[in-house]
SEDOSE-136758 format. One record per residue (C-alpha): residue number from 1; residue in one letter; chain; x, y, z. Coordinates in nm, 4 decimals, decimal comma. Layout:
residues N
<r NUM "A" "A" <X Y Z>>
...
***
This chain:
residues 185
<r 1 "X" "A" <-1,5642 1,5185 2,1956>>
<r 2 "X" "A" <-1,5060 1,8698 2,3063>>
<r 3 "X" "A" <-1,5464 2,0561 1,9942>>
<r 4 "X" "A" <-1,6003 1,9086 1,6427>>
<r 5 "X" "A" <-1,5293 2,2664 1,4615>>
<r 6 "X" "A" <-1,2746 2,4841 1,5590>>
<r 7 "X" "A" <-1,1560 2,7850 1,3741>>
<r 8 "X" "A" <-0,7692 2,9023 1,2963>>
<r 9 "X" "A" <-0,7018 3,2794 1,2676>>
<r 10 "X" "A" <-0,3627 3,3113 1,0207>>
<r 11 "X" "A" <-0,3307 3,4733 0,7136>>
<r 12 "X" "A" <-0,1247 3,1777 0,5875>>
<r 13 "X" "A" <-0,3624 2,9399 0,3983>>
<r 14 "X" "A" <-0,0679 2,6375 0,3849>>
<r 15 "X" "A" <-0,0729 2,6580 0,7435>>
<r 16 "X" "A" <-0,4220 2,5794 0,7472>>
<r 17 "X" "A" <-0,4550 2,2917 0,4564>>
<r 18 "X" "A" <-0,2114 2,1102 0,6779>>
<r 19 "X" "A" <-0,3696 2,1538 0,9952>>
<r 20 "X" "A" <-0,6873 2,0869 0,8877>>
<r 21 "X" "A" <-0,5925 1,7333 0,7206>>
<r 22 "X" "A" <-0,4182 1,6548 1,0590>>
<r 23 "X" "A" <-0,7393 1,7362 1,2797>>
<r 24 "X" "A" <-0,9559 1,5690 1,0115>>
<r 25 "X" "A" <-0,7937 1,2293 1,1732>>
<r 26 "X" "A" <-0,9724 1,3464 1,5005>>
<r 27 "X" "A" <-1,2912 1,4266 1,3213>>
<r 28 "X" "A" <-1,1972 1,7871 1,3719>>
<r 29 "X" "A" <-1,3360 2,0558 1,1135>>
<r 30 "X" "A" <-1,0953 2,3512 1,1170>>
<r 31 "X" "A" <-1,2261 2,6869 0,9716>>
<r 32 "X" "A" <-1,0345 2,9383 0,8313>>
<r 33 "X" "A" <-1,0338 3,2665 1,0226>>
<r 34 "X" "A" <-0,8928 3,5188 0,7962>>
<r 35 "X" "A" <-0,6647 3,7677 0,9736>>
<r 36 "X" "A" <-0,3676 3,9589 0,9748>>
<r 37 "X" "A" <-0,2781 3,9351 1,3748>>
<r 38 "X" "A" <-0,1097 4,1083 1,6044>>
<r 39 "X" "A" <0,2341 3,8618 1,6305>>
<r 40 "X" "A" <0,4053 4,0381 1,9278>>
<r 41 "X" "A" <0,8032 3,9668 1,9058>>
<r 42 "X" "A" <0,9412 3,7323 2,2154>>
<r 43 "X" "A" <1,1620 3,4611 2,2879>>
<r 44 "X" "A" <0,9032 3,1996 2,3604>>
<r 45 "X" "A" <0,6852 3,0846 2,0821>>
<r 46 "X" "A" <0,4333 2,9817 2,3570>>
<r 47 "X" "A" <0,4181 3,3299 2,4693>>
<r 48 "X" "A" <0,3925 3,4529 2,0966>>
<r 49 "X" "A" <0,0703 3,2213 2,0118>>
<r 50 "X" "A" <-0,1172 3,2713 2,3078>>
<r 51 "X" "A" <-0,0701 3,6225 2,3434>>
<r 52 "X" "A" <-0,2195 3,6532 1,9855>>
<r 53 "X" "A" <-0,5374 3,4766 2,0891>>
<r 54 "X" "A" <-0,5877 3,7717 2,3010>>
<r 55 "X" "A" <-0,6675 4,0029 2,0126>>
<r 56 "X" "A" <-0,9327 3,7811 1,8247>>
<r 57 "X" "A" <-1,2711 3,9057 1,9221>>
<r 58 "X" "A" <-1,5237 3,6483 1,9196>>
<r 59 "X" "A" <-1,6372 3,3332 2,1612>>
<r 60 "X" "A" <-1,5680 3,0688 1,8939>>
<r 61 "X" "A" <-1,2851 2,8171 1,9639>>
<r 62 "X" "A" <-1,0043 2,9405 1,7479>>
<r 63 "X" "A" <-0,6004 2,8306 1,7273>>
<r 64 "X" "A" <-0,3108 3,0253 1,6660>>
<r 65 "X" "A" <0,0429 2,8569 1,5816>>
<r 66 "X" "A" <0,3558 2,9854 1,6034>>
<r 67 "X" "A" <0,6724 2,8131 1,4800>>
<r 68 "X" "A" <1,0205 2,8645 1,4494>>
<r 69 "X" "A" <1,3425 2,6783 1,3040>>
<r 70 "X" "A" <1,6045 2,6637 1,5545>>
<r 71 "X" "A" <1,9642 2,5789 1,4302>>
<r 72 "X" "A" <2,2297 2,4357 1,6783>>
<r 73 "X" "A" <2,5138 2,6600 1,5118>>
<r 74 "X" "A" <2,3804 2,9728 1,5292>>
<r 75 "X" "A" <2,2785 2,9489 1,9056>>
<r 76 "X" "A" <1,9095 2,8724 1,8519>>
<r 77 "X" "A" <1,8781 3,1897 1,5226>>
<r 78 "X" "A" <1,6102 3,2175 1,3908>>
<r 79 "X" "A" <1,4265 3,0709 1,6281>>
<r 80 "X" "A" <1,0951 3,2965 1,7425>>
<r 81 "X" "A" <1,2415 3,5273 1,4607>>
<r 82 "X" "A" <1,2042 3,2745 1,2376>>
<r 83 "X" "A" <0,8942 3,4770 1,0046>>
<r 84 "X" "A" <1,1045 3,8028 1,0075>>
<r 85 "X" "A" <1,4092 3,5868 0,8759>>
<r 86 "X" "A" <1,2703 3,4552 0,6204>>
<r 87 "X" "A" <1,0866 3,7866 0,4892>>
<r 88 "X" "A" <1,4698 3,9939 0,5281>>
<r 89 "X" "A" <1,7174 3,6842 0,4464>>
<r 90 "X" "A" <1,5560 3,3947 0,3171>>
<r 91 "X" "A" <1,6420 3,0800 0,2444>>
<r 92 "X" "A" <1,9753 3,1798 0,0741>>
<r 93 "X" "A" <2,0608 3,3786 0,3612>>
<r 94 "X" "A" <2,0249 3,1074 0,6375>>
<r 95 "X" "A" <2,2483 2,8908 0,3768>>
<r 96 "X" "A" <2,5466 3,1721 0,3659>>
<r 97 "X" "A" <2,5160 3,2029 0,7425>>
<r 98 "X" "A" <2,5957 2,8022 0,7403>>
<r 99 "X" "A" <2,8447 2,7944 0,4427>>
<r 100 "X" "A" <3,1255 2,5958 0,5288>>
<r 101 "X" "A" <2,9983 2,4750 0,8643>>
<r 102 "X" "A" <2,9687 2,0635 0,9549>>
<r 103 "X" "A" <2,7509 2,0500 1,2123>>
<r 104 "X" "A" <2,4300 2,1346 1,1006>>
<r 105 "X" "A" <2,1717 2,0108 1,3592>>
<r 106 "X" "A" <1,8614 2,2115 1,3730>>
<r 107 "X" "A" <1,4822 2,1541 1,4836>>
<r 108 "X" "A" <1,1369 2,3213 1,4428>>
<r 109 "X" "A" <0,9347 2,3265 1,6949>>
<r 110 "X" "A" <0,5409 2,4307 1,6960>>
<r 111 "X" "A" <0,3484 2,5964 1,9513>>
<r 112 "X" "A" <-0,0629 2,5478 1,8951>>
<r 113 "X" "A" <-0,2772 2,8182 2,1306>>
<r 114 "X" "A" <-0,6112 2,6924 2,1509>>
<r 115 "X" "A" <-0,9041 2,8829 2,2760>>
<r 116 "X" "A" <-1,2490 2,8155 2,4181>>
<r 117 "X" "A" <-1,4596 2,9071 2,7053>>
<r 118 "X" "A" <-1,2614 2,6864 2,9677>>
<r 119 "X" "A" <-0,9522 2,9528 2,8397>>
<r 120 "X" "A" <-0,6113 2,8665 2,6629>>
<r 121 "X" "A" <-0,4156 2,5606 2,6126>>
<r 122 "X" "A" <-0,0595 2,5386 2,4438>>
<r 123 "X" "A" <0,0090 2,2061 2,2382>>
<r 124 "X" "A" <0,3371 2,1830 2,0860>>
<r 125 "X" "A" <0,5525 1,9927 1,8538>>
<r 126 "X" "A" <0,9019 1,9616 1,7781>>
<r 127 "X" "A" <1,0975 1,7738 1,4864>>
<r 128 "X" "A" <1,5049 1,7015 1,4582>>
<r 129 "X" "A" <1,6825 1,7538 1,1376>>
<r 130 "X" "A" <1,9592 1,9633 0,9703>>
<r 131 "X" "A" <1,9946 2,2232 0,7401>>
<r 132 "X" "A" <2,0298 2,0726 0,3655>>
<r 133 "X" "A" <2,3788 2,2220 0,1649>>
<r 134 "X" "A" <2,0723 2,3415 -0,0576>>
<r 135 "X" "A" <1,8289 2,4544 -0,1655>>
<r 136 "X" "A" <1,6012 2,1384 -0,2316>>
<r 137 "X" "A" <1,2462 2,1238 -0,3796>>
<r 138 "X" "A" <0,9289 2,3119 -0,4455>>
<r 139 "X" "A" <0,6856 2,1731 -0,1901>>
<r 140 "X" "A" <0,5769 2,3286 0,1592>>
<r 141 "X" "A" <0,7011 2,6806 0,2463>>
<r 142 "X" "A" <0,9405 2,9059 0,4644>>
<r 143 "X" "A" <1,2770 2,6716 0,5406>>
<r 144 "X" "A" <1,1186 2,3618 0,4117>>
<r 145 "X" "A" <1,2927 2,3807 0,0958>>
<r 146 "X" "A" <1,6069 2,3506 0,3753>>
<r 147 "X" "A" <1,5122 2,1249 0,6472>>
<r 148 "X" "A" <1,5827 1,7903 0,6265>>
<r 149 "X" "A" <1,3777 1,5919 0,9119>>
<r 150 "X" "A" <1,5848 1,2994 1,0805>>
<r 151 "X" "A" <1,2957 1,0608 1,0863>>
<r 152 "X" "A" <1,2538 1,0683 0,6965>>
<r 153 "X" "A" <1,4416 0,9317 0,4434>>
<r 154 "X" "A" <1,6784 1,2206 0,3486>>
<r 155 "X" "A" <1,4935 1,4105 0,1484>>
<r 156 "X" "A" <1,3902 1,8113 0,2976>>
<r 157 "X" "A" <1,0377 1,8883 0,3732>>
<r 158 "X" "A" <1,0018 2,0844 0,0123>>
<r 159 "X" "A" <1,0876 1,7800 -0,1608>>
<r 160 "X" "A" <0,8338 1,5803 0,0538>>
<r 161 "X" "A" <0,4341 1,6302 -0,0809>>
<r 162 "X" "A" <0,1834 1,7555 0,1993>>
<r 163 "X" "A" <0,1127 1,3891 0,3284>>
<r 164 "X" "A" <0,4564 1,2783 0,3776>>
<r 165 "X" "A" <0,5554 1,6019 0,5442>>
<r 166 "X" "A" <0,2068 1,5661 0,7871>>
<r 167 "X" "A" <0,3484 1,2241 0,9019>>
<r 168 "X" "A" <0,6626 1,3916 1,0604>>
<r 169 "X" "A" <0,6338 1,7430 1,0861>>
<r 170 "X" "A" <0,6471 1,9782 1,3776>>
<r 171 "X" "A" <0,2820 2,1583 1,3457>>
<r 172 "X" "A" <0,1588 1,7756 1,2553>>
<r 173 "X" "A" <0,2923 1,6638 1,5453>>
<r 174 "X" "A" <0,1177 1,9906 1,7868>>
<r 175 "X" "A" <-0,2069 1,9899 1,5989>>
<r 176 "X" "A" <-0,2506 1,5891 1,6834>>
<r 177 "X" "A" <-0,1482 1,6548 2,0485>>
<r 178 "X" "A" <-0,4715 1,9219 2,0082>>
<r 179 "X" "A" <-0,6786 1,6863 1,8040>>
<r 180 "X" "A" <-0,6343 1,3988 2,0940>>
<r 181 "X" "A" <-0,7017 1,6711 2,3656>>
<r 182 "X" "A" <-1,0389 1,7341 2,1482>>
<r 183 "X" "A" <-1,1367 1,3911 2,0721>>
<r 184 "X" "A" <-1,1369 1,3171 2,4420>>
<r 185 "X" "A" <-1,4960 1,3148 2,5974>>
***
């Protein structure tokens, strides 16, 4: 095993709780690393997550994820944006953008920056859905309330509690591509 403790720098506690029950599979203890960081705006969320690793002082091993919802209809919007989206439109807002619209494809992806002496890795994770007609549920955060994940069973992410949401979700999905890079000897 590489590292059995790792630390995650975020100011968003839900982010944590659910990547710390997925890396708990891998006998993975993830610490929270209270910050504020420096989120630079790009296109690539690979670009965003590593390049915020470079202002966490420290030699610990710490993560940074960065994740976006990417709707078909709207050419790829919110995408990287995705934070700054939901703090200006919301939920509601990405719902008028698709009133009246059919096609309603969409996906989150994840992109996990790990770092450690031997420098930075990018896991990632990606999950197919569509945007609900509503508003639907109180569970998660951000668009979950509005994402309805292919693989499930019809219901949206904030209708789904933390477990059921871990077995399909796009940060689920990059943290356990991190936890099996970790658990390898």
């Amino acid at each position: 095993m590489r590292k059995s403790r790792i630390w995650m720098a975020t100011g968003n506690e839900n982010k944590v709780r659910e990547a710390a029950e997925v890396l708990a599979e891998y006998g993975v203890e993830l610490k929270h690393l209270k910050t504020e960081r420096v989120e630079v705006q790009a296109d690539d969320l690979d670009e965003i997550a590593a390049c915020s690793l470079r202002w966490i002082e420290g030699d610990k091993p710490v993560v940074v994820e960065d994740a976006g919802l990417f709707v078909d209809h709207l050419a790829g919007f919110p995408g990287p944006y995705s934070s700054y989206v939901l703090k200006r439109l919301g939920n509601p807002g990405i719902l008028k953008l698709m009133e009246g619209v059919g096609e309603r494809s969409a996906r989150y992806l994840s992109a996990v920056a790990y770092r450690d002496e031997g420098g930075v890795r990018v896991f990632h994770g990606t999950v197919e859905g569509q945007i609900a007609e509503a508003i639907r549920g109180s569970h998660g955060f951000g668009y979950d309330p509005i994402f309805i994940p292919a693989e499930g069973d019809g219901r949206t992410f904030g209708e789904m509690n933390d477990k059921e949401k871990n077995r399909l979700s796009h940060r689920a999905r990059a943290f356990r591509a991190l936890g099996r890079w970790l658990a390898e000897d």
